[in-house]
N, C-alpha and C positions, 0 to 999 in steps of 0.2 A: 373172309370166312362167312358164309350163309348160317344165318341163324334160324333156330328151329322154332315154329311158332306155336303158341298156348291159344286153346279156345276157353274165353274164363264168362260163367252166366254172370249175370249182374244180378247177386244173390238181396233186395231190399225190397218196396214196396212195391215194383214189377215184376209182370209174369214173365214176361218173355224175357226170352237169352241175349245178349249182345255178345260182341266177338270184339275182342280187342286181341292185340301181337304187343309180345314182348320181348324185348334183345334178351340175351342170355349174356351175353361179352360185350365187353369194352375194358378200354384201359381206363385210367383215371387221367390218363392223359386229353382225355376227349372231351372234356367239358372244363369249362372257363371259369368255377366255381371258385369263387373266392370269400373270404370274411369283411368286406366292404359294408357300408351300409348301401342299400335302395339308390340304386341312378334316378329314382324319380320320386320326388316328394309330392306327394297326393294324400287324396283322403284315403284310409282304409276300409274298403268296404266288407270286408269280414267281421261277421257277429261272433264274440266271444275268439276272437283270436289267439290270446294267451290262456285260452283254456281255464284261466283264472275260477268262472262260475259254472259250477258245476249242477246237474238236475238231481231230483230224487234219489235215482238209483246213484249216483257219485258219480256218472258220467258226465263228461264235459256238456255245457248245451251246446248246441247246433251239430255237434259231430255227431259219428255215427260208423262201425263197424261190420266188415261183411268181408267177404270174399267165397273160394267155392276151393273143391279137389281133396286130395288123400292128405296134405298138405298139415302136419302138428303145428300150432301154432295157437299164442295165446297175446291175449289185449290188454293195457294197466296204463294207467297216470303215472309219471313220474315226475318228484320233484329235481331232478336234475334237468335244469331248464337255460334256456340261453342266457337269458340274466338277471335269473332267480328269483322270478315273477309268476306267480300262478303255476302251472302243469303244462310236462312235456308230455304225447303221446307216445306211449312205445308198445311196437312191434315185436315179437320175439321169436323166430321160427327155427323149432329143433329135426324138423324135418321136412324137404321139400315135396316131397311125390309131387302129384299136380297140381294148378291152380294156384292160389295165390290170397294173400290178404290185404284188406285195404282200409285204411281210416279218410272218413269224406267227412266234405260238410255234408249236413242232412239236405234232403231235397224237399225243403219247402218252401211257402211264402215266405214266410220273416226269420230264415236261416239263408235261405242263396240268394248272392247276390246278383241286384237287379244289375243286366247289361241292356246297351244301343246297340242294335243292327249296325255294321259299319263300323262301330268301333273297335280301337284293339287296346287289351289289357294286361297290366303287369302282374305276374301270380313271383309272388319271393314266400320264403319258410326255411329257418334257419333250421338245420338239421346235423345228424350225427349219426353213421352206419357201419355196420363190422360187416356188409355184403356189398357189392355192387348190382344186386339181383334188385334193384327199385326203380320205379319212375314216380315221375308227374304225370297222375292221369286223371280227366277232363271230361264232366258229362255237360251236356247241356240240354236245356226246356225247350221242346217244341210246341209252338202256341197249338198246334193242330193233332201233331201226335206225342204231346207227354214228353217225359223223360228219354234223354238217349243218350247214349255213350257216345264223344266225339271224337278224342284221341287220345294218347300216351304224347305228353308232348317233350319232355328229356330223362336222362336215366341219371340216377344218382351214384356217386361212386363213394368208395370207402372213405370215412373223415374220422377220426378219431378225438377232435375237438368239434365243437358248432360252429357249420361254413352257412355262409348265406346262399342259396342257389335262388337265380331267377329265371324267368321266362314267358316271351311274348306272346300270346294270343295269336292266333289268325284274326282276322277281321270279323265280327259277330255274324253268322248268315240272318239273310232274312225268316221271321216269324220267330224269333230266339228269344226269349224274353229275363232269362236266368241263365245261370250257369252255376254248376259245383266245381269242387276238385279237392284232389288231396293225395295220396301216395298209397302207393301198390309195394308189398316185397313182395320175390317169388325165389325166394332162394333164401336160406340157412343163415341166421344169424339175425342182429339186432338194430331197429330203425327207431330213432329219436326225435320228433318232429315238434319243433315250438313257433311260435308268433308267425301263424300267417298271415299273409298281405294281398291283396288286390284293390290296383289301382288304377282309372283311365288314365290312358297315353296316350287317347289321339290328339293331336297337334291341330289346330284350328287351320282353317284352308287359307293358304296365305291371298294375299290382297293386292300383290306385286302384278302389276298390270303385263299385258299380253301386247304386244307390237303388233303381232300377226295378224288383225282384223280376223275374219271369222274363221278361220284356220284357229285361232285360241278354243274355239268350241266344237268345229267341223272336222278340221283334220284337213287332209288334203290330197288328193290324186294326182299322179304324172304317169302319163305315157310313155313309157321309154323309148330314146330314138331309133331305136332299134327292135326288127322281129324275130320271133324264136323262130329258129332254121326248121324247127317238125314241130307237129298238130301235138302241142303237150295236151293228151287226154290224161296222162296220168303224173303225180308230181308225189316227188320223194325228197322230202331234206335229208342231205345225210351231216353226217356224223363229223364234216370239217366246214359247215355252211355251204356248201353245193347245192344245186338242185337238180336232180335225175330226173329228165323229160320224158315221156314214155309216150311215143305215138302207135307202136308199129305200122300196121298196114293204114291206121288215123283214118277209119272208119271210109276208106276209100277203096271201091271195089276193085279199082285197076289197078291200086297198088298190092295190093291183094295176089291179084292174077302174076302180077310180075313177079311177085317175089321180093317188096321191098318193104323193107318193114327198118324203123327210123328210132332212135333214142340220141337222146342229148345230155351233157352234164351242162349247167349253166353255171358259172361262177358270180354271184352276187357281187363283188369286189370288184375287179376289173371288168363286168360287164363282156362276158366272153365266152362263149360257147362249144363244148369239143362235141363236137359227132360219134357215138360210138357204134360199132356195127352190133346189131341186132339180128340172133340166132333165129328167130320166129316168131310167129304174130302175136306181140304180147298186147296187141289191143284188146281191151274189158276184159286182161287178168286179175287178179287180185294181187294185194303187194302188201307188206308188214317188214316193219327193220326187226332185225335178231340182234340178241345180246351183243356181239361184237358187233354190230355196226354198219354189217352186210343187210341187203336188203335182198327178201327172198322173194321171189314173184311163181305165180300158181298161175296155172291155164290157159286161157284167150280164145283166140278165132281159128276152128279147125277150116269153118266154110262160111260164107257169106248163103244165105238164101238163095234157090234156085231159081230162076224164071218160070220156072213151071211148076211150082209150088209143093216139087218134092219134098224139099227138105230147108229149114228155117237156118240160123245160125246154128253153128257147131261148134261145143266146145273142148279144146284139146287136153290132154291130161301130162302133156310134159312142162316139167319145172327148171326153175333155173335161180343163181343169186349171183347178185351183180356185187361187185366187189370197189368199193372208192378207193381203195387203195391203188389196185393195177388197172380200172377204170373200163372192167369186162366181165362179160356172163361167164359164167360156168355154169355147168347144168349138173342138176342132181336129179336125183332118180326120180320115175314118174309115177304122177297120181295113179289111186285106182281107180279112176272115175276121169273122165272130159268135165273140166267146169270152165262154163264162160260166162261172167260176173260172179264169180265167188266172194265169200265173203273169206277174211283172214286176221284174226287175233290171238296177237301174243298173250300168253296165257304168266302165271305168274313164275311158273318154272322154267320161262324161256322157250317151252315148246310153242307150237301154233297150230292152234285148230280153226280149220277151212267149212264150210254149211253152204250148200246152194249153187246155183249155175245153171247152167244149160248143160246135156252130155253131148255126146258124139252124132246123136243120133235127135239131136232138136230138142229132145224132152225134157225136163226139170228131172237135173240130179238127188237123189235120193241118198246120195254117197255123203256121210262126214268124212271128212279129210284130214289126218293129225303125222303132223311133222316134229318127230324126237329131234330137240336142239343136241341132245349130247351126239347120237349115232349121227346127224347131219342128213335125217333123209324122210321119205314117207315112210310111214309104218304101214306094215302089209294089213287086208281088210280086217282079218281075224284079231288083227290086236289092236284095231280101234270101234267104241261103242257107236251103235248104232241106232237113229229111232226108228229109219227106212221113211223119215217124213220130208217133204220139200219145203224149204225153207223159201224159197223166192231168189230173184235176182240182189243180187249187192245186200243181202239182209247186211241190216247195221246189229253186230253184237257189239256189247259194253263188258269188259271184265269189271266183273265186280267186289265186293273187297273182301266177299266169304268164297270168290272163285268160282263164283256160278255165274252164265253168261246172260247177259238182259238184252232178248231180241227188243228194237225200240218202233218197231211197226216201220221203219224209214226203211223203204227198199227201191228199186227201180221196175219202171215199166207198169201199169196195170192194178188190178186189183190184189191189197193185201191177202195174204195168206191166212188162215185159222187156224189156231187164234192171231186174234189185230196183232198182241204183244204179248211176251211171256218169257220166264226166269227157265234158262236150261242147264240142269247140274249134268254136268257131261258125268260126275261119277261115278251116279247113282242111275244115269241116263234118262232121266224124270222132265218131264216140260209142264211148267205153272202156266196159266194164262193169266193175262195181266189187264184189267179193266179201264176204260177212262179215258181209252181216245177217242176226242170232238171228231173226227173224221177220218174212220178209218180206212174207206177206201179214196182216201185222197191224200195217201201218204207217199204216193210215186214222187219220188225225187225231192222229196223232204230233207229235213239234214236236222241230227241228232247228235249231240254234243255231252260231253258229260261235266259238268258247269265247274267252275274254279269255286274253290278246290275239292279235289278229289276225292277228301275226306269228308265231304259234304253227303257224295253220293248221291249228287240232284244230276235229274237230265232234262236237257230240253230236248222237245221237237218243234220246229219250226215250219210253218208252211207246207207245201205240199200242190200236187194235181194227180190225173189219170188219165195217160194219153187215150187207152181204150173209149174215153165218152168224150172227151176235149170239153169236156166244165173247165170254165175258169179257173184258176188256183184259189188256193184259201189262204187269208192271212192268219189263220188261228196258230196257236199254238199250245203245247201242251207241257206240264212239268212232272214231276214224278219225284219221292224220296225212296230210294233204295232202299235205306235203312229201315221203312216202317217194317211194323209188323206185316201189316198187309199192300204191299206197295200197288199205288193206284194214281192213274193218271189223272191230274186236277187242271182245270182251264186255265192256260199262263194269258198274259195279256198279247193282245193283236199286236201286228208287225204295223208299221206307220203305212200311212196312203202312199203307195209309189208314184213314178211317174213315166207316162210311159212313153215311147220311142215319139209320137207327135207332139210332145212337151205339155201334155193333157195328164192331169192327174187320174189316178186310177178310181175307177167308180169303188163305191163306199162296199163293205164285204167281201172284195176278191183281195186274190194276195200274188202269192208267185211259187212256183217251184222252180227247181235247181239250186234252189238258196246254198249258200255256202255260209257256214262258222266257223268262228276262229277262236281260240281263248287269246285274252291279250297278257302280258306281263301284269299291267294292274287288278286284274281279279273280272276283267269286263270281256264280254262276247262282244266279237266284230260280226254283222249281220250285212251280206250284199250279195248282188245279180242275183237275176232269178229272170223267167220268162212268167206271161200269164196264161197261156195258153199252146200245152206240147212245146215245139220249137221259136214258136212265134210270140211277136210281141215282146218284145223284152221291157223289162221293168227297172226304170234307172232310180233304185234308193239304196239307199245304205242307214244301218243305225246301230247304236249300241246298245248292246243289252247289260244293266247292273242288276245281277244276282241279288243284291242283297236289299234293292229298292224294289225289284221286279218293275222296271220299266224300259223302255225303249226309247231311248232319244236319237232324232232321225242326225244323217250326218253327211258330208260330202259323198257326193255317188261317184261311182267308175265313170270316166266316160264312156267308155269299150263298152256293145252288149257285153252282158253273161249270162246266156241261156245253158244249152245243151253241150254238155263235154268241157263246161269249167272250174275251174277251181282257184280258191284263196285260201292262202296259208302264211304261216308268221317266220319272219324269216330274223336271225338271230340279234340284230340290231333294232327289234321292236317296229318296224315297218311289217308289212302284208304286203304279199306279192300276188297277182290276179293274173289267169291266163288263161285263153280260148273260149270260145264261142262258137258251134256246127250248129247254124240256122237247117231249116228243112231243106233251103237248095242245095246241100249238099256243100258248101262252100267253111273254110274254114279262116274265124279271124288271130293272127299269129301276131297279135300286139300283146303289148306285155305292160301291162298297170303294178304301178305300185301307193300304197297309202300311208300314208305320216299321220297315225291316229295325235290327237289334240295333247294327248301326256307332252311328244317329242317338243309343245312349244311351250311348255311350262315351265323352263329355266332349264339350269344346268345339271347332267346326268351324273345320279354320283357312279365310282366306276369302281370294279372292282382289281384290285391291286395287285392281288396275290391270293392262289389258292393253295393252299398248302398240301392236300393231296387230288389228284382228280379221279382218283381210283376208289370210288365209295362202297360202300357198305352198308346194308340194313341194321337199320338199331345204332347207328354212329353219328355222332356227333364231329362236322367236319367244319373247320378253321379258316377263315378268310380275313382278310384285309379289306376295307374299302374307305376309299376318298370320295366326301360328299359333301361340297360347299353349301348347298342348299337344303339344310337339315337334314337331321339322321335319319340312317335308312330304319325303315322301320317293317319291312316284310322281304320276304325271298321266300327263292318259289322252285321248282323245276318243270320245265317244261316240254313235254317230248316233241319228238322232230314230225312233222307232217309225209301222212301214206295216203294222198285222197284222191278219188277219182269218183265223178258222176255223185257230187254232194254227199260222198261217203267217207269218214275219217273215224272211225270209231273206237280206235287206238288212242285217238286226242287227247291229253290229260295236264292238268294242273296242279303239281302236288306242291301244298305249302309244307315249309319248311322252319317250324318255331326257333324263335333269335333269342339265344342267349350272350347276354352284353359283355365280354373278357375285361378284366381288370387294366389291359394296353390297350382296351378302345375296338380288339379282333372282335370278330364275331362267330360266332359259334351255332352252326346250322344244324340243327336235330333232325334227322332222318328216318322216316317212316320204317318201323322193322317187317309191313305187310307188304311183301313182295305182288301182291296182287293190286292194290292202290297203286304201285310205280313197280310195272312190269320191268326186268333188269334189260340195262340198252343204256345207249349214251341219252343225255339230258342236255338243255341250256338252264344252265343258272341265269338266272336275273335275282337282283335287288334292286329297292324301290326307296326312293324317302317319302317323307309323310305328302306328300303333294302328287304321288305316283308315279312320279319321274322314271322310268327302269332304267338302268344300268346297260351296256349292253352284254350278250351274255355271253358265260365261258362253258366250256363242255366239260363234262364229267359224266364217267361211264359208272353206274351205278350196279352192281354185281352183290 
């Protein structure tokens, strides 16, 4: 069942609105809620947690009252308390309209508790409700912009005695310095909230030595013995671990002329390749998976440029979805527009809107493009908005988690478009412009990522050049918080010195573009190839990037160049797969790299055992099993499957998934009810134990 989502302001000492989603359903089957004490004995770092001392007005201290909507509802102490210690808070709401009510800790110094970056915390609060309409929901301090709403992290269900409910943190992001929390109803009836808790759980880094010499800290590269049969310019995980090669004509003008245009499925597993025929030149279309699991590809190559300088590349307007199932195109109906490097983002309703390209006729399309996931087709002009503005080649859009799309400046070819970057509400057809990139026209073949986790709402941009001047690339990069009020791009730290193709480190201020990112299972961006100049010169480093240290630590590089026409992607056992390389002579390299980031040598994965359903749901709390000899798993995550081509993946996401610990040891995954944060489509699950081990992962189709 799709759940309908509330916009609720965060009615206290902030102006502005925050947007939080709420399930409306579930069973009480769905959380792991039991009368237990605390799995973890720690300090409590909640002030005034039994409500015990009260202020002036006879309100609890530290707490604090609020919500927003049409919504009847009133606030009181009560002495009916878990174990008849000081005051329960209670909720009472005899009407729901909209909106909803909430008792927090208060947000200040000497009432929220101090947290550590990187660490994860235990939130428990014994409770008692005649609704299922509640969560745990979760703000936190940003050292730079204030107070923010973070997530709803599980929902509470009807208990008619006091059950203990708990639940894990994500990882602290970086600049966090506090956090609150406390319970939301938004539905009819009565909530009872006594002795809350919060505790550190992170687990000390264990001290178990590493065999692997410097693989323990670099990680490691292999070659495969084997080449991909076509020029993968474009690469698709689907939805059973495969990966869909996508050449067609693979930027070759003779293959072009004849008429051969090339795709491949590669099976990760047995290391094996099926050829699939290819209806037309899906080289530099755009590509995005649909809810079910098909992957839908938009435009290409109508023409190669003419020798006599009539007419440049052409982009075609017929579409097509390739099917893993029966392992073949089918073509659906055609754009209104020729686009060749279009952009393609599944939206949170499963539809997909297309911005940019080349048309038919050489010139930058002007056409937005929107494909109804329910009718299976393009919508005619009249029924899609329009700004009639050019977006550029490969613009990177981000869905964002209020549904408005964040161009990231990251496009291909030449100088960025005006504005550098900027927030576009297709609703309302409005375009923000967005300030604060170090280098805006050096963002050709930059690569923009939307950083783990999703609910962070940070992006990077990495790197960058412009073949129009051939400057060397930059190693800058840049970060950005969605969420602010006013979201503005802030200087992230440089990419490490590469090294370039004569084993000469790269002079001190250049960098590279084509860069490729990856989100890893443990919460880190993988960062590799790149060239330093257009097609030349390749740059052999690698590093990883941690969100929540904001640094870059360098790491084993590909051997293989990666300049022009490659890509790295996560492939579902926690390795990175790396493919192609088109230098200027026109030559293409068809090795296939794979990387063993440094987690795989940190002992033994714990595994996940059993999923109970794979068929998920927003706002649900879903049930697993897992075996994990080397400490408890201590996060899980979902991770969408890789659409990238030409350093563009802008679908990429990381959504955590807070662990509630079941009373038989299951685990219990709370899932985001904002269909915009985790567009519906199949996922990989991963889980991690305290040392980031990940699991390898299982699929589940999130609807």
């Amino acid at each position: 069942m799709r759940h309908r989502t509330l916009f609720r302001p965060k009615l206290r000492s902030a102006t502005r609105r925050l947007i939080a989603f709420l399930a409306v359903a579930a069973s009480s089957a769905m959380l792991g809620l039991t009368a237990a004490a605390p799995a973890h004995a720690s300090v409590n770092m909640v002030v005034n947690s039994d409500m015990q001392t009260l202020n002036s007005s006879g309100s609890p201290l530290c707490w604090e009252q609020s919500g927003y909507g049409t919504n009847v509802a009133s606030f009181s102490t009560s002495n009916e308390t878990e174990d008849g210690v000081g005051n329960a808070m209670q909720i009472s709401m005899t009407q729901a309209g909209t909106g909803d009510r909430k008792a927090m800790m208060q947000e200040s110094q000497s009432c929220a508790p101090d947290v550590t970056p990187g660490h994860q915390y235990q939130l428990g609060v014994w409770y008692m409700s005649t609704t299922a309409d509640a969560v745990i929901t979760m703000f936190r301090h940003d050292t730079q912009d204030g107070w923010v709403y973070w997530q709803d992290l599980t929902q509470l269900q009807v208990e008619s005695s006091y059950t203990y409910a708990t639940v894990d943190t994500p990882a602290i992001p970086a600049n966090t310095d506090q956090i609150t929390w406390g319970v939301t109803i938004y539905g009819v009836g009565t909530l009872l909230t006594d002795n809350y808790s919060t505790s550190d759980i992170t687990s000390p880094t264990s001290d178990a030595s590493c065999s692997a010499g410097a693989a323990c800290t670099q990680g490691s590269w292999q070659v495969l013995p084997f080449d991909s049969p076509v020029r993968a310019i474009h690469a698709v995980l689907l939805d059973n671990g495969d990966v869909l090669m996508i050449a067609g004509s693979g930027n070759d003008p003779n293959e072009f002329a004849a008429g051969t245009f090339e795709s491949a499925v590669y099976n990760p597993t047995t290391g094996s390749f099926t050829v699939i025929p290819t209806p037309s030149d899906m080289f530099c279309a755009g590509h995005v998976q649909l809810p079910n699991g098909n992957v839908l590809i938009l435009g290409g190559t109508g023409a190669y440029p003419a020798a006599d300088g009539s007419h440049g590349y052409e982009g075609l307007n017929t579409s097509y979805i390739f099917n893993p199932t029966t392992m073949a195109y089918e073509q659906v109906n055609n754009l209104n527009d020729g686009h060749w490097y279009p952009s393609a983002t599944e939206l949170g309703n499963g539809d997909v809107l297309s911005l940019g390209g080349l048309r038919a006729d050489s010139s930058g399309s002007v056409t937005a493009e929107y494909f109804s996931y329910a009718q299976m087709q393009w919508l005619p002009l009249s029924q899609v908005n329009q700004t009639w503005s050019f977006w550029g080649l490969y613009p990177a859009m981000v869905l964002m988690q209020n549904g408005d799309l964040f161009y990231t400046g990251s496009h291909v070819f030449g100088n960025n478009i005006t504005p550098d970057s900027s927030i576009y509400n297709y609703s309302t057809n409005t375009v923000t412009a967005v300030s604060g990139l170090q280098n805006p026209q050096m963002t050709d073949q930059s690569m923009s990522v939307l950083l783990p986790p999703a609910q962070n709402q940070e992006v990077l941009t990495a790197g960058g050049g412009n073949i129009d001047t051939t400057t060397p690339a930059v190693n800058t990069t840049d970060l950005i918080d969605l969420s602010a009020t006013d979201p503005t791009y802030t200087p992230g730290p440089t990419l490490p010195a590469g090294t370039l193709s004569d084993g000469s480190t790269e002079p001190a201020g250049e960098g590279k573009m084509y860069v490729s990112l990856v989100d890893l299972p443990n919460g880190h961006v993988l960062e590799t190839g790149g060239g330093l100049i257009d097609r030349e010169e390749p740059v052999y480093e690698a590093s990883i990037y941690d969100p929540i240290a904001n640094t870059f630590s360098e790491v084993a590089s590909d051997p293989v160049p990666r300049t022009y026409h490659s890509s790295a992607f996560l492939l579902p056992d926690g390795r990175v797969m790396a493919v192609g390389n088109n230098p200027g002579d026109g030559s293409f390299d068809m090795r296939v790299s794979v990387y063993t980031p440094p987690y795989l040598y940190d002992g033994a994965r714990p595994q996940i055992t059993s999923v109970a359903n794979t068929e998920w749901t927003y706002g649900s709390t879903q049930h697993v099993t897992v075996d994990s000899t080397d400490g408890a798993v201590t996060s899980a995550e979902l991770i969408r499957p890789a659409a990238v081509t030409h350093s563009s993946d802008p679908d990429q996401r990381f959504v955590d998934l807070p662990i509630t610990v079941n009373a038989d040891g299951s685990l219990g995954l709370n899932v985001t009810d904002n269909d915009n944060i985790a567009p519906p489509g199949y996922y990989m699950l991963f889980v991690e134990n305290a040392d980031g081990v990940p699991s390898i992962a299982q699929w589940v189709h999130l609807t």
